[in-house]
C-alpha positions as CSV (number, residue, x, y, z in Angstrom):
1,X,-0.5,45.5,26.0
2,X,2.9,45.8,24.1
3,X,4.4,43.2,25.5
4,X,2.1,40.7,25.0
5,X,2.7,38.1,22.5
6,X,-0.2,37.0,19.8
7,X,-0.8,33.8,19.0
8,X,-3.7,32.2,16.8
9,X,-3.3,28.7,17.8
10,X,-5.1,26.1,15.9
11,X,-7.9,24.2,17.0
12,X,-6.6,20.6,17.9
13,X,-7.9,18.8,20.7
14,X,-4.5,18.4,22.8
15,X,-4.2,22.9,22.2
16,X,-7.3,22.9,24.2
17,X,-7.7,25.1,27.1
18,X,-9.6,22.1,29.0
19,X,-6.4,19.9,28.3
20,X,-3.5,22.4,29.3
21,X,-5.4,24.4,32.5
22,X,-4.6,22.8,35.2
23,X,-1.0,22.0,34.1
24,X,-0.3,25.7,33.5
25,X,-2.2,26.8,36.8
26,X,0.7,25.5,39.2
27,X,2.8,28.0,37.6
28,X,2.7,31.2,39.8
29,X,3.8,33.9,37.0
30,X,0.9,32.5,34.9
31,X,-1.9,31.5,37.5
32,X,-1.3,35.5,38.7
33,X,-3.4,36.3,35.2
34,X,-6.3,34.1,36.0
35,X,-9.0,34.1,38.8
36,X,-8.4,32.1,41.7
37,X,-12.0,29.8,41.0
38,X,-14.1,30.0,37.6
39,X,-18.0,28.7,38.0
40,X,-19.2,25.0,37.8
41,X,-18.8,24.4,33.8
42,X,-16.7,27.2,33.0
43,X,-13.2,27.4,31.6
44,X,-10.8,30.4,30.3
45,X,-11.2,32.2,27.1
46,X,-8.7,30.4,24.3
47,X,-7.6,33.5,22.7
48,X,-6.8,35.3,26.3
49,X,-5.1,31.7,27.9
50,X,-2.9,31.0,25.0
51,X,-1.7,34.8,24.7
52,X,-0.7,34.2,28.0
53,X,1.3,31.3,28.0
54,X,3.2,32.8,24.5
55,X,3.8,35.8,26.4
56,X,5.2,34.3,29.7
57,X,6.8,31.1,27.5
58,X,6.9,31.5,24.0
59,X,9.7,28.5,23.1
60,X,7.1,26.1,25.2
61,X,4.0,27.2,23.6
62,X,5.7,27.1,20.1
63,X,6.7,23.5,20.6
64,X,3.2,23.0,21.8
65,X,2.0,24.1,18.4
66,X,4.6,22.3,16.0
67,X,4.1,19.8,17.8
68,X,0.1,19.3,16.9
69,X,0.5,20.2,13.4
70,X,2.7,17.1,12.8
């Protein structure tokens, strides 16, 4: 739990989780965190995906971010 990295990212539809999943889920140091199927209609918790992605890429989520508040 201490080395996780917070993030409160803003809610803009390309920061979606629905948008960014299945990019991020080739990764095998970040699809280790998540299940290997979810069920019909269901997708990750925000706050739990993007504290993931800061954590295991924080310059790449960053510029995710700055990017959609410009």
């Amino acid at each position: 739990m201490q080395e996780i990295k917070w993030v409160n990212v803003p809610l803009y539809d390309e920061l979606s989780v629905k948008n960014l999943y299945d990019d991020m889920i080739q990764y095998p140091e970040f699809r280790r965190y998540f299940p290997d199927r979810l069920p019909k209609g269901r997708q990750m918790d925000r706050s739990y995906f993007f504290n993931i992605m800061m954590t295991l890429n924080p310059d790449y989520t960053g510029n995710l971010i700055l990017h959609a508040e410009r």
